[in-house]
N, C-alpha and C positions, 0 to 999 in steps of 0.2 A: 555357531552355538546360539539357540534363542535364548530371551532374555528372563530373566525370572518369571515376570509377567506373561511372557508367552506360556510357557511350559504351567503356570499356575490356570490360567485359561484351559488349558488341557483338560488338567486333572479334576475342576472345577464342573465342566459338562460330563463329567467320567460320573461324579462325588454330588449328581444333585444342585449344584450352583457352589457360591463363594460362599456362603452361609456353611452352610454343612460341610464344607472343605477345610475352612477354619478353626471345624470345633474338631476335627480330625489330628489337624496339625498342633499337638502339644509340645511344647518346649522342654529344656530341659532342666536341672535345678539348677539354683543360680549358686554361685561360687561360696555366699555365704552358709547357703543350705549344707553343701559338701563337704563345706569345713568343720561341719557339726558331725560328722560318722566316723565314728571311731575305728583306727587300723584297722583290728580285729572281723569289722564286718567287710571291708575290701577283702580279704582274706577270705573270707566264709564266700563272696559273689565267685570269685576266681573259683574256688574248690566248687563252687554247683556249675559254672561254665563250664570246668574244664570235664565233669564228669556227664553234665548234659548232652558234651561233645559226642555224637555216633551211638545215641544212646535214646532211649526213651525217658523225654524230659517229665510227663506224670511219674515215673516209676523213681524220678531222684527226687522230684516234688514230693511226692509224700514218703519217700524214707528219710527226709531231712532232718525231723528231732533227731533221728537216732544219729545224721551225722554229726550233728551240734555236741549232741551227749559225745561221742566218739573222740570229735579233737576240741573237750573241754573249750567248749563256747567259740574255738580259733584263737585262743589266747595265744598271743603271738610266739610269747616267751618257751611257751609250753610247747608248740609247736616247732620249732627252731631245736629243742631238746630231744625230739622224737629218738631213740635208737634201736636197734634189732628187735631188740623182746617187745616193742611198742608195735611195729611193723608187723610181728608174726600176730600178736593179738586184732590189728585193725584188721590185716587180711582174712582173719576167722572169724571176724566180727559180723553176723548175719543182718545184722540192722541197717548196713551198707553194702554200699556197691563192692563187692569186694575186686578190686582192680589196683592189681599192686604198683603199676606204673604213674595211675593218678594218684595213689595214696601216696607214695611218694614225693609227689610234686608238691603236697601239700607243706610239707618242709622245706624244699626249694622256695617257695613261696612266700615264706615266713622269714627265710631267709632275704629275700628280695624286698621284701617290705622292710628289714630290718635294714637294710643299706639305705634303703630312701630314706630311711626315720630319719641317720645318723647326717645324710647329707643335705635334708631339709626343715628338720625337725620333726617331720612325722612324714608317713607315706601319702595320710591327707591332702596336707599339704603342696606336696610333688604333684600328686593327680588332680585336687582339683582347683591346682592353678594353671594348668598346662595351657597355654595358648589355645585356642582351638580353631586358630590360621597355619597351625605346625601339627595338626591332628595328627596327622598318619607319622611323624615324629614321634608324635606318643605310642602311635602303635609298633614302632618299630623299637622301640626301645621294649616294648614287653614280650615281643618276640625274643631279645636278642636275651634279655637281662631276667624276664623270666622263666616258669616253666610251663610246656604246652601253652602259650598264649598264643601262639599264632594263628594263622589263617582264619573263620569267623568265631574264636573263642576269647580273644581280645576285645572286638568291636562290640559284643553283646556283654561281657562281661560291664564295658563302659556304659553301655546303653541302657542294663540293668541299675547300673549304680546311681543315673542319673547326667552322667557327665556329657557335654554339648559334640554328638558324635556324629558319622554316619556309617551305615551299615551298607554293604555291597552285595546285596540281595541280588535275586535271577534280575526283580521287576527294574530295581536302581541302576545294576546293567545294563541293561537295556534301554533306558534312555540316554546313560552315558555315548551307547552305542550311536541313538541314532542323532544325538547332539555333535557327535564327530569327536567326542572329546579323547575314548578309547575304542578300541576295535574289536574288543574281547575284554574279559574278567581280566582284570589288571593284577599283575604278580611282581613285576619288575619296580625298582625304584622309581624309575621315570612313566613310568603309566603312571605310579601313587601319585606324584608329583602333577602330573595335567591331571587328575581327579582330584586334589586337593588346590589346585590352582582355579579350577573350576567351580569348586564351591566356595572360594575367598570370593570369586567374580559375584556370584549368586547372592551372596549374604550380604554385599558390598553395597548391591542392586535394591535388596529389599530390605534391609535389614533384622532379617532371621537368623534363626540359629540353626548349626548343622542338622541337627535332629532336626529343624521341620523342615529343611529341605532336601534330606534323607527322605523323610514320607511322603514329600511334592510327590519327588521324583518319581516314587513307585507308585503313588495315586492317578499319576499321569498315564501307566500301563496298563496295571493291573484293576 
């Protein structure tokens, strides 16, 4: 596996030189920034992840007031209360995606947030103090605990929020690949595990954060 420095040299002759490689490579917010966004809009990222999922992301992009207007700002409490005659209204609701499987999740959701609250003080909290030497820890916990977060609707959801992530793009793959770390798009625990042990190395080496060695990576290919 080359050493950050290698792979940064890469991307570097790819990106124009180290100058314009580093205005490339932006960080993430820091923990204090994170702690200042209220539940509510965690909530609101997850519900346009999960619906930008297989979907055309302009078309959730701009019917978003109306998703706001729909579940009352993501008010958590309000969300969490949702029942039938809410459900039949959302799904006839033209202003949105009308998809009754992610409308749903949107309660799920609110729900999951409500259990972080209670076990952290706020779902804030929970998320953005999560290690990010236990990344893929985080992501598997929103896999398991919440709804539709899996496979890349979790990692973008993070990455939208701000929080110190990486995303497993074609390009990030693919270096994974020819750094020897996985052999394929990693699925299993233990590929997560050498791709997360791989970016502890990395960050250890330069002292970056996942996010700009998420975009090394794929500047390096692409």
């Amino acid at each position: 596996m080359r050493t950050f420095d290698d792979i940064f040299d890469i991307a570097a002759v790819r990106k124009s030189g180290a100058d314009a490689l580093n205005e490339l490579l932006v960080a993430p917010k820091s923990v204090v920034e994170l702690e200042g966004v209220g539940d509510d809009r965690w909530l609101a990222c997850m519900t346009k992840c999960i619906f930008q999922a297989g979907f055309n992301w302009k078309v959730v992009e701009n019917m978003w007031p109306g998703f706001e207007s729909a579940f009352h700002g993501f008010d958590i409490n309000r969300c969490v209360m949702l029942h039938d005659d809410d459900f039949d209204h959302l799904v006839a609701n033209k202003n949105i995606v009308r998809h009754g499987t992610k409308i749903r999740s949107v309660q799920a959701n609110a729900v999951f947030i409500t259990e972080l609250a209670k076990e952290h003080g706020s779902a804030t909290k929970a998320l953005a103090n999560w290690p990010p030497s236990d990344y893929s820890g985080l992501l598997n916990m929103l896999k398991k605990r919440g709804s539709r977060l899996g496979g890349n609707t979790g990692p973008y959801f993070l990455r939208f929020m701000g929080v110190d992530s990486f995303i497993l793009s074609r390009d990030v793959v693919a270096r994974l690949v020819a750094e020897g770390v996985v052999d394929k798009t990693p699925t299993s625990q233990k590929a997560m595990a050498d791709v997360q042990e791989a970016f502890n190395i990395w960050s250890e080496q330069s002292g970056r954060s996942l996010t700009e060695i998420s975009r090394l990576l794929a500047f390096s290919i692409g």
